[in-house]
N, C-alpha and C positions, 0 to 999 in steps of 0.2 A: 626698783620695787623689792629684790630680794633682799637688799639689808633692812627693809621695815619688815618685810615675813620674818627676816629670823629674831628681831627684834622685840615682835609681837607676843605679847604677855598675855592677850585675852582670850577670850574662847570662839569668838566669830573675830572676823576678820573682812571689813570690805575696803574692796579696789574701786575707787572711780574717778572719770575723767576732773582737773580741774575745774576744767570752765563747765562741771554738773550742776543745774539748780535744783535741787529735788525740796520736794516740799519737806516739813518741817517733821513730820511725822514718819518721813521714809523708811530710817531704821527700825521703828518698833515697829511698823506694818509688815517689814520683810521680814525680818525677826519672830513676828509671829506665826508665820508660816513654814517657820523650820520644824522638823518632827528630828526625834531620835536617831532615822536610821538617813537625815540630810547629811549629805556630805557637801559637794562644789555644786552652786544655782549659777547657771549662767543664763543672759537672753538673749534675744539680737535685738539688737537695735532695728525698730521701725524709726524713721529718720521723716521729718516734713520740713520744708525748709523753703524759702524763696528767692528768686534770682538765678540765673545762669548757674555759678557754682553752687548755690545749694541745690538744685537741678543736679549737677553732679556727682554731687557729694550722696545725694540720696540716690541716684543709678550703683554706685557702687556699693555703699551699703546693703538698698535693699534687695539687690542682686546677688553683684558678684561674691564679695563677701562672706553674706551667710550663706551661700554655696561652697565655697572652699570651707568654711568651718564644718561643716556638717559633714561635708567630704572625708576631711580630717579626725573627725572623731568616730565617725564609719569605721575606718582603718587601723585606729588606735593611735593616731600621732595630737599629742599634744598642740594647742594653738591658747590664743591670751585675747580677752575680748577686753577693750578699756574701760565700756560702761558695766554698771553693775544690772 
C-alpha cells in the first residue's frame, strides 16, 4: 500500500479491501461528507455473515478487533483497518 500513497497524485485517497462490493455511488456519498477540517475517516467493520467461520470471522471482528483498535488509538499507536 505505501508505494500507491506515495504514488497518489490526488486529493482523497481510499484504501479498500479487494473482495469490497460497495454500491455504485460509494465514493461521492463519502466524499460528500468530507468538511475542511476532515483529515483520516476510518470505521469498524460491523460484519454479518453465515456459517461456522463467518460465525467466526464476525466474533473477532465485531469484538476483539475493534477493541484493540480503540485501545490503540486511546494511546496514540498507530493501527491500519482494510475496509474503508
Amino acid at each position: 500500500m505505501r508505494q500507491g500513497w506515495d504514488a497518489a497524485k490526488h486529493r482523497h485517497v481510499v484504501l479498500a479491501d479487494s473482495n469490497a462490493l460497495p454500491p455504485r455511488d460509494y465514493l461521492q456519498t463519502m466524499l460528500a461528507a468530507f468538511r475542511d477540517d476532515t483529515a483520516l475517516v476510518i470505521s469498524m467493520p460491523i460484519v454479518r455473515a453465515r456459517g461456522l467461520l463467518g460465525d467466526v470471522e464476525c466474533a473477532v471482528l465485531n469484538t476483539f478487533q475493534a477493541r484493540w483498535q480503540y485501545g490503540a488509538e486511546a494511546i496514540g499507536i498507530g493501527f491500519a483497518q482494510a475496509r474503508t
